[in-house]
VOGU-3710 file (C-alpha; in Angstrom, 3 decimals, decimal comma):
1> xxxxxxxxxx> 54,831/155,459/149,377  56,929/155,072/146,415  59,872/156,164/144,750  58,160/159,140/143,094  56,557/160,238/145,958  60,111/161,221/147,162  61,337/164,900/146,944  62,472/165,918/150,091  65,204/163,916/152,649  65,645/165,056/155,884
11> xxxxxxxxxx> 69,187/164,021/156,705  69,979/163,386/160,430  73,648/164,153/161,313  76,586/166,192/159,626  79,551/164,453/160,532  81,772/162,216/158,347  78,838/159,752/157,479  75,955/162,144/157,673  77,746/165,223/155,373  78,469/162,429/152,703
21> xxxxxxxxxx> 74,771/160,854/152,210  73,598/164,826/152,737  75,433/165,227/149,267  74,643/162,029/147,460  70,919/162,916/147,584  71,200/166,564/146,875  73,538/165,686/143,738  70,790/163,617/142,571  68,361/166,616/142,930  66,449/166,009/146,183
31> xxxxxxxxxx> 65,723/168,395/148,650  67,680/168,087/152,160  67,378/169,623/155,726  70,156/168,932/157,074  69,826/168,371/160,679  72,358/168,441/163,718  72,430/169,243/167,538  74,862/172,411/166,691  75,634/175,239/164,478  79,191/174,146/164,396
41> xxxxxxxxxx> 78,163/171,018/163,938  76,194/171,846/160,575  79,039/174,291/159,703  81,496/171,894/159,836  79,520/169,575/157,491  78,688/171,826/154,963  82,107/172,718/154,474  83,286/168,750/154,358  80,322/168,872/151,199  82,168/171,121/149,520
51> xxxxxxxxxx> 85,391/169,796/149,889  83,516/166,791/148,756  81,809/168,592/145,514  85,234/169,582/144,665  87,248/166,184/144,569  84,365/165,280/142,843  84,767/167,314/140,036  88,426/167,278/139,295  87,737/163,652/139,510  85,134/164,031/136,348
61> xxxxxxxxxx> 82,387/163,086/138,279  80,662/165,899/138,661  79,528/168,734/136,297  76,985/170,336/137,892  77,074/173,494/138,950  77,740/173,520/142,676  75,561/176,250/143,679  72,693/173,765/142,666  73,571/171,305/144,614  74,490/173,298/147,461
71> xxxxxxxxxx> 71,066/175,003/147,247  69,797/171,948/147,440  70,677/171,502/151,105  69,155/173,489/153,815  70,391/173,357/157,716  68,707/173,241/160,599  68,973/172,349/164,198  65,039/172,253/164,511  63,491/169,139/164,570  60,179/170,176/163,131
81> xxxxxxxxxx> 61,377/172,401/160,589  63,803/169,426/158,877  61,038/166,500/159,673  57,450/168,018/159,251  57,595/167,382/155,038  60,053/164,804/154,548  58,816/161,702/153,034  62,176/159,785/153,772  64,744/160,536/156,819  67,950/159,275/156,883
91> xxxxxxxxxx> 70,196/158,927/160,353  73,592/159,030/160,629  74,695/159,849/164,538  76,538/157,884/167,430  76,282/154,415/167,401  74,570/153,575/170,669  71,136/152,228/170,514  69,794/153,912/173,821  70,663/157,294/172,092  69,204/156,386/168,459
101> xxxxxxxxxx> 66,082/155,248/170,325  65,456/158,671/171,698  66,487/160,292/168,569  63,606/158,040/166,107  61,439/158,573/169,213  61,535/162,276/168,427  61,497/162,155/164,907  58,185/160,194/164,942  56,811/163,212/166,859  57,217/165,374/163,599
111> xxxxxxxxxx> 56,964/162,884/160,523  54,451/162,595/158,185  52,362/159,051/158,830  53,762/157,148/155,755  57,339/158,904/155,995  59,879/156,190/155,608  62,715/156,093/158,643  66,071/154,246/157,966  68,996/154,577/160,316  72,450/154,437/158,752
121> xxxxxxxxxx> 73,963/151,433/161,536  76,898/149,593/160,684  75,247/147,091/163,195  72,683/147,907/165,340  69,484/145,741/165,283  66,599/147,645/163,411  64,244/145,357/165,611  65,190/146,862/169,036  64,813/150,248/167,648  61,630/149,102/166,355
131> xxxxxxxxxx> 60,475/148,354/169,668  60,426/152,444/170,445  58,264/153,228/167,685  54,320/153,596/166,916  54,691/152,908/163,016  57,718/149,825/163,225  56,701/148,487/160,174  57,933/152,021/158,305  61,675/151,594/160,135  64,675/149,983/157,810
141> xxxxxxxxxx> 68,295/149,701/157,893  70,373/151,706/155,479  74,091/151,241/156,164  76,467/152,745/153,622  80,132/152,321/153,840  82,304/154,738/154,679  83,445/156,465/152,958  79,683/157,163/152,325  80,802/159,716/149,243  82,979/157,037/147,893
151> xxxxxxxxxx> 81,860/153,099/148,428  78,998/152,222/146,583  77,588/149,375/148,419  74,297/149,914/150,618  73,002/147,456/152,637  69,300/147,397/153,517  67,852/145,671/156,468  64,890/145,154/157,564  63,770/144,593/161,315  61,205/142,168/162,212
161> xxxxxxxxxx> 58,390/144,632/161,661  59,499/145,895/158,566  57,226/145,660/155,559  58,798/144,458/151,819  56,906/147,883/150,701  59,545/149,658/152,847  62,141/147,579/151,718  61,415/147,738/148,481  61,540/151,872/148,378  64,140/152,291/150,233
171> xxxxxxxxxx> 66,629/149,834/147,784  64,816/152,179/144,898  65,793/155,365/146,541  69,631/154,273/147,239  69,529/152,979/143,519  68,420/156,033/142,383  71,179/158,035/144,093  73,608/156,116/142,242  74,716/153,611/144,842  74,224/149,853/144,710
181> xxxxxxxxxx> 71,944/148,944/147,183  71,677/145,285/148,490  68,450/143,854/150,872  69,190/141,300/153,175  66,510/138,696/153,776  66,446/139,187/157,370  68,703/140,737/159,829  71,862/139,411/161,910  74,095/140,788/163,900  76,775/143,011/162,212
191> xxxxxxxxxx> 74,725/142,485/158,632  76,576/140,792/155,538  79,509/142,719/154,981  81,013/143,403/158,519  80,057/139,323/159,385  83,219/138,943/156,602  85,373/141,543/157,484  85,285/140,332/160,901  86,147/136,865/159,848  88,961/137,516/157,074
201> xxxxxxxxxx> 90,300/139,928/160,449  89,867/137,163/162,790  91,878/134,720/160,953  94,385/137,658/159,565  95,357/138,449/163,262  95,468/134,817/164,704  98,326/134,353/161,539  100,267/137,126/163,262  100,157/136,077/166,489  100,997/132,625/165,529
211> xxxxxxxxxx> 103,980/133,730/163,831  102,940/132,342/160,571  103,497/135,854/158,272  104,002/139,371/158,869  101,353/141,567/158,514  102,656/143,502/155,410  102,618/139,706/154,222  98,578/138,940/155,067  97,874/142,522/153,508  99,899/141,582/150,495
221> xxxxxxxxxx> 98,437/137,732/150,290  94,593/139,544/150,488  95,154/142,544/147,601  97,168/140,439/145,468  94,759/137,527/145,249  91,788/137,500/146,793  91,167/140,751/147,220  91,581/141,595/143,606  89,335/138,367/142,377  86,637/138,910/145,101
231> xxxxxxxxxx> 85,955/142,708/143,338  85,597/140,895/139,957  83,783/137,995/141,209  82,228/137,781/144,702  83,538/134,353/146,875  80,554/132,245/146,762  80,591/132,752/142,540  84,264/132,152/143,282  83,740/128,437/145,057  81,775/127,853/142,227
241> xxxxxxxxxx> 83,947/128,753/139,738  86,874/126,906/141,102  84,226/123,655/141,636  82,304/122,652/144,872  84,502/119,142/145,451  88,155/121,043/145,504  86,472/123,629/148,719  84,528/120,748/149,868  87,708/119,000/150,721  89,822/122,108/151,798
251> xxxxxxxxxx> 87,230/122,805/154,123  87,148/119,175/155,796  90,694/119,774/156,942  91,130/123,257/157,206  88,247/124,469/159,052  89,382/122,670/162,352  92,817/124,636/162,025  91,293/127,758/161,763  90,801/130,938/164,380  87,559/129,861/166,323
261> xxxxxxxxxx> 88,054/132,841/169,019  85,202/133,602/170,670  85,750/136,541/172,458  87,726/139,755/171,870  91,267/138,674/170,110  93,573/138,439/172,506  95,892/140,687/169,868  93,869/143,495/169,651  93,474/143,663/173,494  97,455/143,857/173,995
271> xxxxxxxxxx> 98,176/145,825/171,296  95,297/148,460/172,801  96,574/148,135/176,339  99,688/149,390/174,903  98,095/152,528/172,957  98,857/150,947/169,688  95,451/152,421/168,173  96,255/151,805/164,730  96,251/155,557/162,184  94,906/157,665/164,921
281> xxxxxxxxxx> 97,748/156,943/167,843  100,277/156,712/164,976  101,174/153,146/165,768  99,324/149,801/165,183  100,723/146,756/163,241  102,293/149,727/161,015  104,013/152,762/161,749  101,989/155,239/161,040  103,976/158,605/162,052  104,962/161,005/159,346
291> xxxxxxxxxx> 103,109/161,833/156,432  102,989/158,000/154,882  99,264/157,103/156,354  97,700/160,575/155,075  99,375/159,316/151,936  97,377/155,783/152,065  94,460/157,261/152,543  94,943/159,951/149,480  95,722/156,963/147,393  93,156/154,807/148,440
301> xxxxxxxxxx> 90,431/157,606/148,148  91,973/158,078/144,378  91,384/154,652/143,393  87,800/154,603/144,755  87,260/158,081/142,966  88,742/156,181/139,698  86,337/153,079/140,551  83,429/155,622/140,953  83,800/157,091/137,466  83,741/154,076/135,905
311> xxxx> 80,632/152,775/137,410  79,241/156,500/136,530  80,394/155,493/132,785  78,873/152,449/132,275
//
């Protein structure tokens, strides 16, 4: 199997991850079943598309007509009818591995023998899928980051029966939709990208509960410095840039300062005990009643759209 040898994706899930890689292969021209447990379910996602194929276009992104893309996508709750003539399958549902297990147990029922399987995990270990399967060495990671329609990055990881070939097609095929796919060399718990988040988070929230800044302070510190280098130049071209030595010796007497928590922070669980859930409860380390979140979010989502159309121009 390679990369030409793909025409039809049979996408597994609707919802807010599943809709969005649903439309970034059938805006690239492939063929997708879309496949869900529900009507509803399917309804629901196809309508989130084209909400999607809109933004999309008043953003300049898109000229295509959206009938063709739309076209593009079929639905279906049946498992044999979105499986039987895929050559790649994408999976985007609930992230609990007992449940995914049954779900690529199925999907193996209706596959083609050299159909390639990748589940879209922010975390979950490709190898104890693996385990379930009769062809493991087919089975790959690819996590996109949500938002799926928006973030470029794709991170592909392999399990430890996972052959290069399928690595190899798989980075292809998310290239070839237009996002920027990365391979890890092997896999580790919460990949490459969440490994960092959860450490820059880690550290963030012990300087709040230590009563060193705010937290509009540690947001502002991150966007106005590091955040803004680390998009230009990634941290480990950074170290280099700003010489080995000079982190060398931060590092011997910082590191010991630093959060070493090893077990759920201790200011998450209070602030949860106390129903502060963050955007969805309306309180976390910000208020978040009124209209001001849906208003982070809109401008957040227009700076990634403005992001997206210049990687598009390049």
């Amino acid at each position: 199997m390679d990369l030409k040898n793909i025409k039809i994706i049979a996408n597994i899930g609707a919802g807010t991850m599943g809709h969005a890689t649903a439309l970034q292969f059938a805006m690239k021209g492939y063929q997708v079943n879309l496949l869900d447990t529900s009507q509803a379910a399917l309804d629901k996602g196809m309508q989130q598309i084209k909400s999607d194929i809109e933004t999309f276009k008043q953003a300049g992104i898109l000229t295509d007509n959206s009938e063709d893309i739309l076209n593009k996508i079929s639905t279906t709750t049946n498992y044999e009818h979105a499986l039987s003539k895929a050559d790649f399958v994408i999976e985007s549902i609930i992230e609990d591995l007992d449940i995914k297990k049954q779900v690529w147990q199925k999907v193996e029922e209706y596959v083609q023998p050299e159909t390639i399987l990748a589940t879209n995990t922010s975390g979950l270990s490709p190898t104890a899928i693996q385990e379930v399967l009769q062809k493991p060495e087919r089975f790959v990671v690819a996590h996109f980051w949500n938002p799926a329609q928006l973030m470029p990055l794709v991170e592909v990881v392999p399990g430890k029966s996972t052959t290069q070939a399928t690595i190899d097609v798989t980075v292809d095929l998310m290239n070839d939709i237009g996002k920027h796919a990365v391979a890890l060399k092997k896999e580790s718990l919460g990949f490459v990208g969440n490994r960092i988040q959860l450490a820059v988070l880690r550290e963030a929230f012990h300087i709040v509960s230590e009563g060193i800044a705010e937290p509009e302070a540690v947001d502002d510190i991150i966007k106005y410095s590091l955040g803004r280098r680390w998009s230009l130049v990634g941290p480990v071209a950074s170290a280099d840039l700003g010489g080995l030595d000079v982190f060398k010796n931060i590092s011997s007497y910082l590191y010991a300062d630093l959060s070493s928590e090893q077990e759920t922070d201790p200011l998450l669980s209070k602030m949860i005990a106390e129903k502060k859930l963050g955007l969805k409860s309306g309180q976390g380390f910000f208020d978040w009643h009124g209209s001001e979140g849906e208003q982070i979010v809109q401008q957040r989502d227009e700076a990634l759209l403005k992001l997206l159309k210049q990687d598009q121009d390049q």
